[in-house]
C-alpha positions as CSV (number, residue, x, y, z in Angstrom):
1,X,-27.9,-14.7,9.4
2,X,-24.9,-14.6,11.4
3,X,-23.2,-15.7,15.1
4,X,-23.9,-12.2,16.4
5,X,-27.0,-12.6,15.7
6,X,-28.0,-16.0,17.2
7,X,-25.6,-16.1,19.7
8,X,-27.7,-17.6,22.8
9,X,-28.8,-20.1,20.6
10,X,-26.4,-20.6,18.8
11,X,-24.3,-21.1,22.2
12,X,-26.2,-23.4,23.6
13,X,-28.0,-25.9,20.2
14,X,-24.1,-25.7,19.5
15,X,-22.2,-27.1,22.6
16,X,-25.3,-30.1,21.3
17,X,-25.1,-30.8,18.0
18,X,-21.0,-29.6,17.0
19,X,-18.0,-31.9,17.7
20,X,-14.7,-31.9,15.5
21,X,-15.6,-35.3,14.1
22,X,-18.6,-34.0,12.4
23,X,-17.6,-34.8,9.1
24,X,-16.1,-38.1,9.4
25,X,-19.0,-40.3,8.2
26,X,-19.4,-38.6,4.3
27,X,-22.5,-40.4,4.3
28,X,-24.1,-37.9,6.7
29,X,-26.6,-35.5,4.7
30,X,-26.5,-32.2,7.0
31,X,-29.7,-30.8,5.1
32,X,-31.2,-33.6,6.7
33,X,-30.0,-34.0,10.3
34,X,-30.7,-30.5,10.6
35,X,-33.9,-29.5,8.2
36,X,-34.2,-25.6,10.7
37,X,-32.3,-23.6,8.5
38,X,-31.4,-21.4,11.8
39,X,-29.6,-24.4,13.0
40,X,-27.9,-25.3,10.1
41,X,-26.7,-21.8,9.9
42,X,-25.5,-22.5,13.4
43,X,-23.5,-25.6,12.8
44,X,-21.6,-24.0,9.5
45,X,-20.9,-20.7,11.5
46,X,-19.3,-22.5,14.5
47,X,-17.5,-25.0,12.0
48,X,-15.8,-21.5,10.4
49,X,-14.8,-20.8,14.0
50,X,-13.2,-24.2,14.0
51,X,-11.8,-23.6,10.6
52,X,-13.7,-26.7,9.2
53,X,-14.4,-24.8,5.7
54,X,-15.4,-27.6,4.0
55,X,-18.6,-28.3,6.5
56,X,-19.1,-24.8,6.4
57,X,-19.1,-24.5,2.6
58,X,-20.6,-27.5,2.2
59,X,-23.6,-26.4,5.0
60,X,-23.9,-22.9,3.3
61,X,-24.5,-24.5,-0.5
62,X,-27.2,-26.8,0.5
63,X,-29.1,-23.7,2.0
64,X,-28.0,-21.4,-0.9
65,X,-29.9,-23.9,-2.8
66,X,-32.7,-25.0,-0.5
67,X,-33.6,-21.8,1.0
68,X,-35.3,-18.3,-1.2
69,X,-32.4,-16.1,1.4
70,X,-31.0,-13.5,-0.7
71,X,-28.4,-13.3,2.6
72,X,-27.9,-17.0,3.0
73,X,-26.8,-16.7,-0.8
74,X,-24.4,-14.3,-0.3
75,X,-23.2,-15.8,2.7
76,X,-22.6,-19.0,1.2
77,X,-20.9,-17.1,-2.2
78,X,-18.7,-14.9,0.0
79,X,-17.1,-18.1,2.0
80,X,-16.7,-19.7,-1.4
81,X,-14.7,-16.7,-3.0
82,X,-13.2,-16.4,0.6
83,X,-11.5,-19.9,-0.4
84,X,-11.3,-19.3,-4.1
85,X,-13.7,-22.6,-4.3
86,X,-14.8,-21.3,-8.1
87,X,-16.4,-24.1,-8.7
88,X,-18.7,-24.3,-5.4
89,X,-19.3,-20.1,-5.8
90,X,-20.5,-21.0,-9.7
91,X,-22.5,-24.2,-8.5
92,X,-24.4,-21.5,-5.9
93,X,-25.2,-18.4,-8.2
94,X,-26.5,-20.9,-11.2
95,X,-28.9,-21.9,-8.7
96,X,-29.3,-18.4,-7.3
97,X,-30.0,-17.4,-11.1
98,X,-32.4,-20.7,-12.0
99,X,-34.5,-20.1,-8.7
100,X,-34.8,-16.2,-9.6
101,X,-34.3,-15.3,-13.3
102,X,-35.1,-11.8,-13.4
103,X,-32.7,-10.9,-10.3
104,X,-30.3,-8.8,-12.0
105,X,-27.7,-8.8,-8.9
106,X,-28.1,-12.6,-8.8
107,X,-26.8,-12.6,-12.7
108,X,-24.2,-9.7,-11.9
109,X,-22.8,-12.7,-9.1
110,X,-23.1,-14.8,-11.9
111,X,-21.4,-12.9,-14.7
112,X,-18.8,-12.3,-12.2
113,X,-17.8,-16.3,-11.5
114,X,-18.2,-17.4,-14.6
115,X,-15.4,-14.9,-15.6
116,X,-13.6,-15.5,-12.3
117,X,-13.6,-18.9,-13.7
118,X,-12.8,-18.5,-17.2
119,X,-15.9,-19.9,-18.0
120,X,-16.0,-16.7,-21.0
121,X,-18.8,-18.4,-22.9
122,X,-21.5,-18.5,-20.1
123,X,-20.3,-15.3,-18.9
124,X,-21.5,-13.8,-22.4
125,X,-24.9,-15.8,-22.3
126,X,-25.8,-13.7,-18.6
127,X,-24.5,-10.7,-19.8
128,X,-26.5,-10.8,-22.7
129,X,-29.7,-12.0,-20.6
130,X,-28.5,-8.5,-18.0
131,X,-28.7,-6.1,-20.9
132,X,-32.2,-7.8,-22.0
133,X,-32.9,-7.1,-18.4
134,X,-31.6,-3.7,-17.9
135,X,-29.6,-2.4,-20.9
136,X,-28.4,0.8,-18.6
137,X,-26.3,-1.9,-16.7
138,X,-23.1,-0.7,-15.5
139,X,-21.4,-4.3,-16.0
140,X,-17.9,-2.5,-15.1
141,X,-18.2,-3.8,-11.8
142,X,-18.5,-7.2,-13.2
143,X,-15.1,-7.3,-14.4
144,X,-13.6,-5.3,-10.9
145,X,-10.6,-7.3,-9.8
146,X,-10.7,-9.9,-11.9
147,X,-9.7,-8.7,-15.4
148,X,-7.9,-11.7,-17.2
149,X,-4.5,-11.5,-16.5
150,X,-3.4,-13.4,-19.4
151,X,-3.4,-12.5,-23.0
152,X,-4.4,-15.5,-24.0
153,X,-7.5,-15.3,-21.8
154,X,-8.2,-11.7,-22.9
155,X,-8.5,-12.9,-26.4
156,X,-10.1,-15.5,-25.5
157,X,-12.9,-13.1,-23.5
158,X,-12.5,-10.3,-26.4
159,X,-13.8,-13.2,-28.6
160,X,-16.5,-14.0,-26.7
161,X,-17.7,-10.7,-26.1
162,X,-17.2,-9.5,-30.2
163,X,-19.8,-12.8,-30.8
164,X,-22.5,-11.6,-28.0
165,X,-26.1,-10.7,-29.0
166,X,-25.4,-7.3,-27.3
167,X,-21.8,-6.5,-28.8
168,X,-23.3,-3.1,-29.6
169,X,-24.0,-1.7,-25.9
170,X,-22.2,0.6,-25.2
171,X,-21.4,-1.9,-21.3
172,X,-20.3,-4.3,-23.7
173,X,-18.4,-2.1,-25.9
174,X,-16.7,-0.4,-23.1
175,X,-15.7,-3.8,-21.4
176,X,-13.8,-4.4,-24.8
177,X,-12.3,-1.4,-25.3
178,X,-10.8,-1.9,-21.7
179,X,-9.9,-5.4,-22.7
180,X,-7.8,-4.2,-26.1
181,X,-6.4,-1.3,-24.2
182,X,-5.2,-4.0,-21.6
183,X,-3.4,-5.9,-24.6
184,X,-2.2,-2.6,-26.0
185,X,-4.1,-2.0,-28.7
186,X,-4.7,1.4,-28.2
187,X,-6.1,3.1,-31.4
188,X,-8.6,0.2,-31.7
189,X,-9.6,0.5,-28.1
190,X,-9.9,3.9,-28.5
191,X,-12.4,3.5,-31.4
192,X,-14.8,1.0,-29.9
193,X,-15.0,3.1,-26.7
194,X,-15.9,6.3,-29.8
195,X,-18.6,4.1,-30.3
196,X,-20.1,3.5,-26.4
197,X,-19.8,6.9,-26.3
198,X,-22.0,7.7,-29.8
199,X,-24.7,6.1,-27.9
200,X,-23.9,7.3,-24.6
201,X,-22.5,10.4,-24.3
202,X,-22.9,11.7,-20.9
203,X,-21.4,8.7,-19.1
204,X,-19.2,9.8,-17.0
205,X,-17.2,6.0,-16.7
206,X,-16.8,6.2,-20.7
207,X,-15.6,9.7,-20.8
208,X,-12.9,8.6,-18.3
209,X,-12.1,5.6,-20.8
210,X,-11.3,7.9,-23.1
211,X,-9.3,10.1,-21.5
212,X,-7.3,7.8,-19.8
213,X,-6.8,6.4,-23.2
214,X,-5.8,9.4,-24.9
215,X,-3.3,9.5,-22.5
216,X,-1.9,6.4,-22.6
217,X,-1.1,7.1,-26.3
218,X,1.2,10.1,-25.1
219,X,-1.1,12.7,-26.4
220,X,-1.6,15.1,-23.7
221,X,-2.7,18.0,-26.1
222,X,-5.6,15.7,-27.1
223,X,-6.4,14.7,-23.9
224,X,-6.7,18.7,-22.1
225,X,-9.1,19.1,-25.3
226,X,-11.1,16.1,-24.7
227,X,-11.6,17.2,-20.9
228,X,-12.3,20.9,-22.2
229,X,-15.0,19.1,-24.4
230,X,-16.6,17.0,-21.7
231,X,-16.7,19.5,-19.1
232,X,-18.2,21.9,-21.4
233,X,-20.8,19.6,-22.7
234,X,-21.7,18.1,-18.9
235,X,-21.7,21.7,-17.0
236,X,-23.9,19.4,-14.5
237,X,-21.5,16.4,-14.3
238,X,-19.5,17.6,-11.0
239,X,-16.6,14.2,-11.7
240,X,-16.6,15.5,-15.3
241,X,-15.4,18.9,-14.2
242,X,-13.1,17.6,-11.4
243,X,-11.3,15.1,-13.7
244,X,-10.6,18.1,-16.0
245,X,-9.1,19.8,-13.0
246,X,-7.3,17.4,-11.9
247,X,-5.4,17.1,-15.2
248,X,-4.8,20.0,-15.3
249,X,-3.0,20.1,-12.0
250,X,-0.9,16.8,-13.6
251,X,0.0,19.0,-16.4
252,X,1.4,21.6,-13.9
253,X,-1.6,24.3,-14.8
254,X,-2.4,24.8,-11.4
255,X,-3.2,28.7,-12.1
256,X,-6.3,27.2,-14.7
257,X,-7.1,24.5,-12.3
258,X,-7.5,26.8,-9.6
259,X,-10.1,29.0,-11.6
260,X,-11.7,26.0,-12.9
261,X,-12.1,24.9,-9.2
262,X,-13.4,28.4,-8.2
263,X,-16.2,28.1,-10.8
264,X,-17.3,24.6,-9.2
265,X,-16.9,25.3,-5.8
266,X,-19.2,28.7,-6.8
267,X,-22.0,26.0,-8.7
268,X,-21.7,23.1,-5.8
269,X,-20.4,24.8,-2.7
270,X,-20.5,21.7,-0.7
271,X,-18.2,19.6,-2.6
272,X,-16.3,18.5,-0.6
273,X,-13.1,17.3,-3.1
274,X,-13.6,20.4,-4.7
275,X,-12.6,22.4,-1.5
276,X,-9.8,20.1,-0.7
277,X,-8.7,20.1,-3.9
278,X,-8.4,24.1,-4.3
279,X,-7.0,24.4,-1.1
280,X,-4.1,22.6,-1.8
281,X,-3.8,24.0,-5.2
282,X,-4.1,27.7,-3.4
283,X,-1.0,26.3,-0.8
284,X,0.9,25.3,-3.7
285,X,0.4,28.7,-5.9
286,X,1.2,30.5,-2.3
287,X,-2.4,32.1,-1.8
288,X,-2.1,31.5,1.7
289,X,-5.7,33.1,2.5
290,X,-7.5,31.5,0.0
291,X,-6.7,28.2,1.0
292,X,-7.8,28.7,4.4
293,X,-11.0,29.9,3.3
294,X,-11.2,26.5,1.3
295,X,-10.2,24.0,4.0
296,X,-11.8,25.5,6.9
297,X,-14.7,24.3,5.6
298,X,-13.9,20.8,5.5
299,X,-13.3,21.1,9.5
300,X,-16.5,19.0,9.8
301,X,-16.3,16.4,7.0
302,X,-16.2,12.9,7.7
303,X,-13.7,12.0,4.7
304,X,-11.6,15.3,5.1
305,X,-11.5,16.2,8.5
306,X,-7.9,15.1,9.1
307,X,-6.4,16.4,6.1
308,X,-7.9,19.2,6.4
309,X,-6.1,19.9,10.1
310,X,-3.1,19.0,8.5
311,X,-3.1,21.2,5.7
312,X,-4.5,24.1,7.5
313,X,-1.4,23.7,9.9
314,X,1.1,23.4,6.8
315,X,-0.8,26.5,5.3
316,X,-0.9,28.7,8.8
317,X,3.4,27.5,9.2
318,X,4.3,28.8,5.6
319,X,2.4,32.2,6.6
320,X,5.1,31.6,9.6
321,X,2.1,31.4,12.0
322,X,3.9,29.1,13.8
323,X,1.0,29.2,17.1
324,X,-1.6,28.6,14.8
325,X,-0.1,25.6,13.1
326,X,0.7,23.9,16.5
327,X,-3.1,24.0,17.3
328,X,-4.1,22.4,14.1
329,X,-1.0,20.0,14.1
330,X,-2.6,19.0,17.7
331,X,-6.2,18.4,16.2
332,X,-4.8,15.7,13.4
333,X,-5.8,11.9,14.1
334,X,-5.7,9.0,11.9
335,X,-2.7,8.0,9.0
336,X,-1.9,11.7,8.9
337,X,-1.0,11.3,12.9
338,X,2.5,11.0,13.3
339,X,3.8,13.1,10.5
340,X,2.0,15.9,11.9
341,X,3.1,15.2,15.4
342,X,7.2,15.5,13.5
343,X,5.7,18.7,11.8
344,X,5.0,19.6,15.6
345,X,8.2,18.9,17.1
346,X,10.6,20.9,14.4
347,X,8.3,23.9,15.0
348,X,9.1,23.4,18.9
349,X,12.8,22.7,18.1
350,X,13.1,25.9,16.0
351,X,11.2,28.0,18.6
352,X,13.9,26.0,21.6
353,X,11.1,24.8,23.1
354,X,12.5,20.9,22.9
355,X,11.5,20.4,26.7
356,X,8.0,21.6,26.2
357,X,7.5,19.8,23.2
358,X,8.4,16.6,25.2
359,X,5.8,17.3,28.1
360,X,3.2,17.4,25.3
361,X,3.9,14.4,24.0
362,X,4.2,12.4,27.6
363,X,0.3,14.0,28.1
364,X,-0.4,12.4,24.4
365,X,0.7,8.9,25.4
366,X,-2.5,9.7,27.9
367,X,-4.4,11.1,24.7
368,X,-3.1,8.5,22.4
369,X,-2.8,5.4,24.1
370,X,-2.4,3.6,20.8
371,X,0.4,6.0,19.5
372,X,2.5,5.1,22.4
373,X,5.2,3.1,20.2
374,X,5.8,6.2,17.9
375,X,5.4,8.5,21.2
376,X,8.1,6.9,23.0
377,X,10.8,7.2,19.8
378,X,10.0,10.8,19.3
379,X,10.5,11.4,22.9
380,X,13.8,9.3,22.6
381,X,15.0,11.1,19.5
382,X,14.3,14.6,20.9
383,X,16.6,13.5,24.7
384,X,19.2,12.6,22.0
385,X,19.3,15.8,20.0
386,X,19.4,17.1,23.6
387,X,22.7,15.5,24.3
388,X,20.6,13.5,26.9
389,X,21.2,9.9,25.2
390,X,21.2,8.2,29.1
391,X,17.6,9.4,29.2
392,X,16.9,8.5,25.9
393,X,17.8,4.9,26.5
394,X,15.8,5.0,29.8
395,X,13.2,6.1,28.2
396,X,13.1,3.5,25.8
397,X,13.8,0.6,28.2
398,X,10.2,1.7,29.8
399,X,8.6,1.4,26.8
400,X,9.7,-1.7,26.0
401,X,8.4,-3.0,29.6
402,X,5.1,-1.4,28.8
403,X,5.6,-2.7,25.0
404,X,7.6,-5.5,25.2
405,X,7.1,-7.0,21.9
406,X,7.4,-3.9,19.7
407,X,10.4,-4.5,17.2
408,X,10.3,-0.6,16.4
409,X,10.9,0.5,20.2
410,X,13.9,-1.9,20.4
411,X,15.7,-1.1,17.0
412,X,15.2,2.5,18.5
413,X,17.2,1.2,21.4
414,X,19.7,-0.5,19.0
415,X,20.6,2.7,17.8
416,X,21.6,4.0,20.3
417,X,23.3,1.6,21.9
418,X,27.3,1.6,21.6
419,X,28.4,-1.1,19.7
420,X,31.9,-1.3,22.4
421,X,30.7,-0.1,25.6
422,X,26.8,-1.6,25.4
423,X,28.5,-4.7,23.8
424,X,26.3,-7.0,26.1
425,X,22.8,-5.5,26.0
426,X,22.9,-5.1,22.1
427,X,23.8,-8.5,21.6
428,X,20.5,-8.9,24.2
429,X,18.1,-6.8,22.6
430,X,19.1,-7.4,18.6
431,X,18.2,-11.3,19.8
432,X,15.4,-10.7,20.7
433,X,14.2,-8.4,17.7
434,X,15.5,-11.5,15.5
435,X,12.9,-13.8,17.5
436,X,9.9,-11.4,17.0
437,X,11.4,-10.7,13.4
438,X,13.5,-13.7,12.1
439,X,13.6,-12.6,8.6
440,X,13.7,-9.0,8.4
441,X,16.4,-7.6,6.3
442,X,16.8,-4.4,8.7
443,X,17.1,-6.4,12.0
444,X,19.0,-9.0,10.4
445,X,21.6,-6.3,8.9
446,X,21.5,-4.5,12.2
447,X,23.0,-7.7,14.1
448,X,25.3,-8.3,11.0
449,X,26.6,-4.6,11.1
450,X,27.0,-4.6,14.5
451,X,29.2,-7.7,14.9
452,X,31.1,-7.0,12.1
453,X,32.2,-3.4,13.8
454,X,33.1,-5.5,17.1
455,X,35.0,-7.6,14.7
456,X,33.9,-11.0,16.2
457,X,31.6,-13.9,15.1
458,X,31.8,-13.2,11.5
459,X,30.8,-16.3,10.6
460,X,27.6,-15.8,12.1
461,X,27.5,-12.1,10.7
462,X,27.7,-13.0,7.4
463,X,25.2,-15.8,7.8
464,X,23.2,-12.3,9.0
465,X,23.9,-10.6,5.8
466,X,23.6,-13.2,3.0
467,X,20.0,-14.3,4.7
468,X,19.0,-10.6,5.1
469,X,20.1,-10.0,1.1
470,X,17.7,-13.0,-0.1
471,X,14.7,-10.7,1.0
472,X,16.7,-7.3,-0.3
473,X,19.1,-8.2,-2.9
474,X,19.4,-4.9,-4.3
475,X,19.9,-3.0,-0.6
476,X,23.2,-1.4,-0.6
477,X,23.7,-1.2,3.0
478,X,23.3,-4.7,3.3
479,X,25.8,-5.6,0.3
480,X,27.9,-3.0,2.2
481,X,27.3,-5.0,5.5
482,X,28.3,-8.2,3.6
483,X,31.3,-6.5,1.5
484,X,32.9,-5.0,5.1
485,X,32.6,-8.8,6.9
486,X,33.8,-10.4,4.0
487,X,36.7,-8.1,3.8
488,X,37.4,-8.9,7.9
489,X,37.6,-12.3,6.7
490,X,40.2,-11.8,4.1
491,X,37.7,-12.9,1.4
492,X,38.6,-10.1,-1.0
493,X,37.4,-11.9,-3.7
494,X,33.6,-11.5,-2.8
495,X,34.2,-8.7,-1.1
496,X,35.4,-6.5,-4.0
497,X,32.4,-8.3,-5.8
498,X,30.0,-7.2,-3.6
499,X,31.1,-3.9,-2.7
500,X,31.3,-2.9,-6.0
501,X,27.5,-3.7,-6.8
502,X,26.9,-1.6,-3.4
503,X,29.2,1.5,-4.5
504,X,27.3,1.0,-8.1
505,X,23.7,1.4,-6.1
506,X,24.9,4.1,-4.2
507,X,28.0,6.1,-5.1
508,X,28.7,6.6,-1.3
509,X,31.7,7.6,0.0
510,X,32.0,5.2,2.7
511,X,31.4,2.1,0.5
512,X,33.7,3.6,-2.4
513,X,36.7,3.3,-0.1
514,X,35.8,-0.2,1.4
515,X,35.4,-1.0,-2.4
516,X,39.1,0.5,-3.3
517,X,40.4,-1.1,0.1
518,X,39.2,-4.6,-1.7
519,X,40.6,-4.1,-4.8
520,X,44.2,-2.8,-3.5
521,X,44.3,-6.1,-1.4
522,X,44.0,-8.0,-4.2
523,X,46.9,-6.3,-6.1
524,X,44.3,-4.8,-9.0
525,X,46.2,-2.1,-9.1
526,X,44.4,-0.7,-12.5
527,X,40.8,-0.6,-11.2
528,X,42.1,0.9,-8.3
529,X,42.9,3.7,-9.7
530,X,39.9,4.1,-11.8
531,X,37.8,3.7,-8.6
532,X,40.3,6.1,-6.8
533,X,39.7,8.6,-9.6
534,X,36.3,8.7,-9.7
535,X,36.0,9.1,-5.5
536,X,38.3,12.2,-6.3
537,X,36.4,13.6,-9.1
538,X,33.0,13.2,-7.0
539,X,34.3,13.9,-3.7
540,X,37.2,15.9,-3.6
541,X,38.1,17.2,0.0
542,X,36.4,14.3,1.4
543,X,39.3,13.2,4.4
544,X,38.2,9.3,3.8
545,X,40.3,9.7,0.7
546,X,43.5,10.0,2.5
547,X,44.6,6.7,4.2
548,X,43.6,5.6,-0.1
549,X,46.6,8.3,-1.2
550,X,48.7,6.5,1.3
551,X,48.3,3.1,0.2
552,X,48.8,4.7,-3.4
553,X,52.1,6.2,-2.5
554,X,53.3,3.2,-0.8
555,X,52.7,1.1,-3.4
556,X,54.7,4.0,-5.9
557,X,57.5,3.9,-3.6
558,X,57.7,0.4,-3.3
559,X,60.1,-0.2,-6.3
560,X,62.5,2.4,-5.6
């Protein structure tokens, strides 16, 4: 049961029988105020709206225990994982498993707490009482997500396991050979998994386990003969035959894989991975046709559709069928949106169409309401590669109306406001990103960088620099930031410090010379050179290294 599905009644028996002091008198028994499981449901739903979890909780167990609801079960486990209450979730699914002792999924929840919970021991007891149950039980999903982290609780569960009744299943050997390959101890895990596999042989899950093992150990030679193996021996096993392929594509034999995928695609021609698969292998391996022939197929799928677009489009702009891949690049939707739309715009650019790629993409702010943000910098990017940077920034003050909390529209605008003649507005709008974003290390560096170029308020700047570097200690463009201010305050100190962790991250040119600058002001003469050296070795006609020369000379001359 849920609100959505009581919500008249629960509207109106609610505005009656909820108030926020509910739960002050513990004495109160809810089971027993409110004995209609439909209304108890009610109250505990509209106390998680009011984010009173304990009523709710509490509410949920004592129907979870009361009531035969497989769904009031589950509802009351899921809002005790929700708040990683272990020992509420546990409480629930003993009951679950007391009131119905032959419902395997009711011991699967069980299993699954107990070893959420460390509680190893009774975790063995209902696995063993599963495999007596079902002995084909895929108890894999058991351990999903909550592996034991530890080693000491991996040995502890690896104990537990080796002492269970049905330590010779291949679900229990498998959950220990993933538990030893966890601590490392790969040949053994390796063996025990040889074992599973004696008994179950076609499994695709323990075939994987292997695999993945045999790769782990470095062998790849053994692992490409231990797919061979498995996809000969499961012809029938479609993962079998893809895992192989996909090895093989890992291994750089994308000529094999393709052939492999050819024989597939011929035995299940509506495999869908398959087909995606060999038409990116065929793009790779520059059969330009075959691919097409591959992903056009996919056109339809529910799971493909959008790659598929977008690979058809890279496919058609490689065969320098440049029409053709606009039309697909125009069909793509979802993640794969906006890097097809900048696929789309340095076709346009190349063609000199910039101005009609810019009419397309004011019609998809109309099409694309909810790419708006990324429409709007496109559109601003493109008006500044036309030399048209007054538009640009026009263009990005409407968004920001239409937008006006969108910290990606106004570090657009950032950059391209003039750190001298926009002095005013950037000080504006790098404020306000800082409100919507008051930790970001970007924003933060921006406003840092930006008053350290104007060469005022470099107290504040650095403030800027060291908060943004707590979040992104190892960014050189923010030790550079920090290195440049500290430098403006005669700090040379730290700033020859910090500068030469950033010139160490980066070898830029830029920060090099900052770095040399630091070191000259503090009269180390030696590393100056060294650092001077090395700029000259790796960038020798670079002009930056002049006004360096002429400190170096001066310094020479000095004596004489």
């Amino acid at each position: 049961m849920t609100i959505k599905q009581y919500s008249t009644t629960f509207l109106l028996v609610g505005s009656m029988a909820y108030s926020p002091h509910l739960r002050a008198s513990e004495e109160i028994n809810h089971a027993n105020l409110n004995r209609n499981a439909i209304q108890q449901t009610m109250i505990a739903e509209f106390a998680l709206a009011a984010n009173d979890v304990a009523t709710a909780l509490h509410n949920y167990t004592v129907l979870a225990i009361r009531s035969n609801s497989t769904q009031v079960k589950q509802r009351a486990l899921d809002i005790a994982l929700e708040q990683n209450d272990l020992q509420s979730a546990l409480n629930i699914a003993t009951h679950w498993v007391v009131q119905e002792p032959e419902d395997v999924p009711a011991k699967f929840y069980l299993a699954h707490i107990a070893l959420k919970s460390h509680e190893y021991e009774l975790a063995a007891d209902v696995l063993d009482t599963i495999l007596n149950l079902d002995p084909d039980s895929n108890l894999e999903l058991i351990l999903e997500g909550i592996s034991p982290e530890s080693a000491e609780d991996r040995i502890n569960l690896l104990n537990t396991l080796n002492k269970s009744k049905e330590k010779t299943n291949p679900s229990i050997l498998v959950l220990i050979a993933s538990l030893e390959a966890q601590n490392d101890q790969l040949d053994q895990a390796l063996k025990t998994v040889n074992k599973a596999l004696k008994r179950k042989p076609k499994v695709t899950a323990y075939i994987a386990l292997k695999a993945n093992l045999l790769n782990a150990m470095g062998d790849e030679a053994a692992t490409l003969k231990w797919y061979e193996k498995s996809s000969r021996r499961n012809r029938n096993n479609l993962e079998v035959n893809l895992a192989e392929v996909r090895y093989l594509i890992k291994l750089n034999k994308s000529e094999l894989a393709l052939d492999k995928l050819k024989k597939i695609i011929k035995k299940w021609p509506d495999a869908e991975e398959a087909l995606f698969i060999a038409g990116l292998t065929s793009i790779d391996l520059k059969q330009y046709e075959l691919a097409e022939q591959y992903l056009v197929e996919l056109r339809a799928s529910n799971q493909y559709q959008n790659d598929a677009y977008y690979y058809l489009a890279v496919n058609a702009e490689r065969k320098e069928h440049f029409e053709t891949a606009k039309a697909y690049y125009r069909l793509v939707d979802g993640n794969l949106y906006a890097v097809s739309r900048r696929n789309l715009i340095s076709i346009y650019e190349r063609q000199g169409k910039l101005n009609d790629v810019l009419r397309f993409l004011t019609q998809e702010r109309v099409n694309y309401p909810q790419q708006a943000s990324f429409l709007y910098q496109a559109q601003a990017e493109i008006l500044k590669r036309m030399g048209n940077k007054k538009a640009a920034l026009g263009l990005l003050r409407e968004a920001v109306k239409n937008l006006p909390d969108d910290p990606e529209l106004l570090y657009s605008e950032v950059l391209l406001l003039d750190p001298f003649q926009d002095r005013d507005q950037l000080d504006q709008v790098l404020k306000q990103l800082l409100e919507i974003e008051p930790n970001s290390p970007t924003y933060l560096n921006a406003y840092a960088y930006t008053l350290a170029l104007q060469n005022r308020r470099l107290d504040e700047a650095r403030a800027y620099a060291e908060h943004a570097l707590e979040t992104a200690p190892e960014q050189a463009s923010i030790l550079d930031t920090l290195g440049y201010i500290t430098f403006l305050q005669n700090d040379y100190p730290t700033a020859s410090l910090v500068l030469a962790k950033a010139y160490a991250l980066s070898k830029s040119v830029n920060i090099g010379v900052r770095y040399a600058k630091s070191l000259y002001m503090q009269g180390e003469m030696d590393q100056f050179n060294q650092v001077l050296q090395q700029l000259q070795q790796n960038h020798p006609n670079d002009p930056q290294l002049a006004p360096l020369h002429q400190l170096l000379l001066t310094t020479n001359a000095k004596p004489s």
